[in-house]
C-alpha positions as CSV (number, residue, x, y, z in Angstrom):
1,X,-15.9,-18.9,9.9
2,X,-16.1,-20.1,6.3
3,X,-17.1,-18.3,3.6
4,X,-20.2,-19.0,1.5
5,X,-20.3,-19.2,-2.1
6,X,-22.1,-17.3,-4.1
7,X,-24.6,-18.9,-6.2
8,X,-24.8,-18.8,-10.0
9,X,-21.7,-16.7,-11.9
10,X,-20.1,-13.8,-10.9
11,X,-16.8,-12.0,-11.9
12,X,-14.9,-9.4,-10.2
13,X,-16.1,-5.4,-9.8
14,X,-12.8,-3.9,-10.4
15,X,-12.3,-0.7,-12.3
16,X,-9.1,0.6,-13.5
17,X,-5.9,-0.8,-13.2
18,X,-5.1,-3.7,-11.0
19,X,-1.6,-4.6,-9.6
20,X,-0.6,-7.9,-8.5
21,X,2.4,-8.9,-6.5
22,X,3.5,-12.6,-6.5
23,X,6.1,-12.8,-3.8
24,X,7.4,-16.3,-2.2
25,X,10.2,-18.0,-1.1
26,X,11.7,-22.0,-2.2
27,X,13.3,-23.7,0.6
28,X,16.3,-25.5,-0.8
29,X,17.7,-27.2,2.5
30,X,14.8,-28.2,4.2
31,X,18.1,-28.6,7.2
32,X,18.3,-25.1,7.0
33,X,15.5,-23.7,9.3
34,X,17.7,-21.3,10.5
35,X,17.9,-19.6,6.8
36,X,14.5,-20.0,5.8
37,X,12.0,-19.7,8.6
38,X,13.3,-16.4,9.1
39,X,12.1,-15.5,5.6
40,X,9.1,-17.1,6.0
41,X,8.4,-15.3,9.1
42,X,9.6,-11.8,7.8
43,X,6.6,-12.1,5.5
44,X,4.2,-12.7,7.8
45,X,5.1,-9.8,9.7
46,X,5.2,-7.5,6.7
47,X,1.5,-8.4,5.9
48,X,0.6,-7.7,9.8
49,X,2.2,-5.0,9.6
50,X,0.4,-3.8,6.0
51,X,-2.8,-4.8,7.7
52,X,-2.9,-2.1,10.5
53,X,-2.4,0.6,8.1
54,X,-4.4,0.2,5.1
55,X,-3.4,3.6,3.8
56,X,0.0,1.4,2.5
57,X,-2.2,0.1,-0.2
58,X,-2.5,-3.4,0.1
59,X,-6.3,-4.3,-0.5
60,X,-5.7,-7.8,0.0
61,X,-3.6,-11.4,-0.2
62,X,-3.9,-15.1,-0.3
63,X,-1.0,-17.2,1.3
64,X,-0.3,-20.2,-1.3
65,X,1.7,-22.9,-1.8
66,X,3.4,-24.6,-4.9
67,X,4.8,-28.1,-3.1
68,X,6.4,-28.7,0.0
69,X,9.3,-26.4,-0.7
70,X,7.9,-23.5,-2.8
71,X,5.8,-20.8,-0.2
72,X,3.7,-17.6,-2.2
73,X,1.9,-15.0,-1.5
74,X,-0.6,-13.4,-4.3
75,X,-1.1,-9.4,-3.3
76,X,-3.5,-7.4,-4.5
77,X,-2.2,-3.5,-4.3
78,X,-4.2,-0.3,-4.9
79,X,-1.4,1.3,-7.3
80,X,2.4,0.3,-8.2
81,X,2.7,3.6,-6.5
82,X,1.9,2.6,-3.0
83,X,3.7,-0.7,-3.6
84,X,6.7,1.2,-4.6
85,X,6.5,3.4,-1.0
86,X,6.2,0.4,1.0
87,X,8.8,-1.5,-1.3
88,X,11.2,1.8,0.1
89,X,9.8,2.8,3.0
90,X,12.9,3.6,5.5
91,X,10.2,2.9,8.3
92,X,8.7,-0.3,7.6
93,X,9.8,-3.6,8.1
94,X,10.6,-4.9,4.0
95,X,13.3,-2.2,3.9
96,X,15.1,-3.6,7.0
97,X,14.6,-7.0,6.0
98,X,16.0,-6.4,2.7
99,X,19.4,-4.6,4.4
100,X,19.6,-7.6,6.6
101,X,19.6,-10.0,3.2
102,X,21.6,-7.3,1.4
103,X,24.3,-7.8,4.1
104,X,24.3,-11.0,4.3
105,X,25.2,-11.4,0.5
106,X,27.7,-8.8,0.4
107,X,29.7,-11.1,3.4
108,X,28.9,-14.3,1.5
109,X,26.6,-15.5,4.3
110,X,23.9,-16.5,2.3
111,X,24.4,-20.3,1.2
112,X,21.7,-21.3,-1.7
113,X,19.5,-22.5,1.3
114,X,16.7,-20.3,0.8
115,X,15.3,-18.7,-2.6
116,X,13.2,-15.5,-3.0
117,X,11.6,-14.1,-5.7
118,X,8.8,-12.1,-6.7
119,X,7.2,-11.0,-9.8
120,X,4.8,-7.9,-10.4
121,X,1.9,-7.0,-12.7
122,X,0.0,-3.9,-13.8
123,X,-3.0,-5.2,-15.7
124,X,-4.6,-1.7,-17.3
125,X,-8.1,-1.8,-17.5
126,X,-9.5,-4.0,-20.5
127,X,-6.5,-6.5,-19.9
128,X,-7.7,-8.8,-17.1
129,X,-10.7,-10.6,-17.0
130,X,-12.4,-12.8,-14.0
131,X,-15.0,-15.4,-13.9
132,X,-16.3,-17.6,-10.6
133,X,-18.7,-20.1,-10.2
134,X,-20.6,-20.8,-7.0
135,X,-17.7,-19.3,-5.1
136,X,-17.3,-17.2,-2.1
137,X,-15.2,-14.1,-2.6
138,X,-11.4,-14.6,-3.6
139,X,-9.0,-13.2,-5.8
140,X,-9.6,-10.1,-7.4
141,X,-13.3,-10.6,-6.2
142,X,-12.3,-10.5,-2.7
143,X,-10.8,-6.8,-2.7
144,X,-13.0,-5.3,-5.8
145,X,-16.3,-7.1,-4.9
146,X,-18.1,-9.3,-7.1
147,X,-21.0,-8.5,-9.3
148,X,-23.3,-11.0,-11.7
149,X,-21.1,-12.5,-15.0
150,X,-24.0,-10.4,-17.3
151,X,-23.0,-7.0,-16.0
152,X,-19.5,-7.5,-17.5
153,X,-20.0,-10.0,-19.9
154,X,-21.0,-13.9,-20.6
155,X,-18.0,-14.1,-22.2
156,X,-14.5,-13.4,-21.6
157,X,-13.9,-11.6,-25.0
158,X,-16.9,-9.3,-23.4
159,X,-15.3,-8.8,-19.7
160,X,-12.0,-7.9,-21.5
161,X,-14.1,-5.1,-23.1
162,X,-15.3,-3.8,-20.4
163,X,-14.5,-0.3,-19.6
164,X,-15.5,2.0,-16.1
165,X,-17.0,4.9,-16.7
166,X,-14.4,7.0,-16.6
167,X,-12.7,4.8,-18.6
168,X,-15.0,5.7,-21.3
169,X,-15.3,9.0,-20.8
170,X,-11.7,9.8,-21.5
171,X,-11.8,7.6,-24.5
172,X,-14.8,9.6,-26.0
C-alpha cells in the first residue's frame, strides 16, 4: 500500500526535456459548493480520464494542497505537444469543461467564488535538477525512474550538467 523509500541518494532518470503542469483551483466562498466542487470534480475526472489512455501523454501527477482553500495538481507530461492535444481535444472532457466555464463568463454567471489557474513549464535538458534522500519514488522520479545521486552528480552544479546521450551527440 505504501511506498518504500529508497535507501541512500538518488535523483531522477530523466532525459530530455521535462514539462510540468501546475494546475489548481482557490475556493473563495467556501458557501459556494455549488461553484467549486464542480471544478474540483472536473479535475478529477480529467486525470481518470488521462489515465485510461496513456497515449495522451500524461506520465504522471501528485494531488497537492496549499491551505484549506488553495487545491493543485503537479503533472508531469511527455511533450508540450501532447499537452497542447489534450489542452484542444474536441473529444475529451477539458475542452467541454472549458466551454461550460467559457459560457458561464460570457453570461456573467461566474461570481469570484471559485479561482483557476495554472501555470506550465518546459525545463530543456541541463535545466532541472533532482535530488532525494531515503525516499520512495515521487516527483520527477516517480515517472522517469530514479537512479544513484553519483550517476548524475554529487552535486547539483553536476546534475545540471548532465546531458543524455543523444544529448551529447548532437552537441559534438
Amino acid at each position: 500500500m505504501f511506498a518504500k523509500p529508497v535507501p541512500g541518494l538518488t535523483t531522477a532518470a530523466a532525459e530530455g526535456d521535462v514539462v510540468v503542469l501546475l494546475i489548481g483551483m482557490r475556493i473563495n466562498h467556501f458557501w459556494a459548493v455549488h461553484q467549486w466542487l464542480p471544478v474540483m470534480l472536473s479535475m478529477v475526472r480529467m486525470l481518470r480520464e488521462l489515465a485510461r489512455d496513456r497515449d495522451r501523454g500524461l506520465l504522471g501527477h501528485v494531488m497537492l494542497t496549499a491551505s484549506p482553500r488553495t487545491y493543485y495538481v503537479v503533472q508531469y507530461w511527455e511533450s508540450k505537444e501532447k499537452l497542447y492535444a489534450y489542452a484542444t481535444s474536441p473529444d475529451m472532457f477539458h475542452h467541454r469543461a472549458w466551454a461550460v466555464i467559457n459560457r458561464q463568463e460570457r453570461q456573467g454567471k461566474l461570481r469570484g467564488h471559485v479561482g483557476r489557474w495554472h501555470e506550465t513549464y518546459i525545463a530543456s535538458e541541463g535545466s532541472y535538477e533532482s535530488i532525494y534522500a531515503d525516499m520512495p519514488p515521487f516527483g520527477l522520479a516517480k515517472v522517469h525512474g530514479q537512479v544513484p545521486v553519483a550517476a548524475r552528480g554529487r552535486y547539483a552544479k553536476d546534475r545540471f550538467a548532465h546531458r543524455s546521450a543523444g544529448a551529447a551527440r548532437e552537441a559534438g
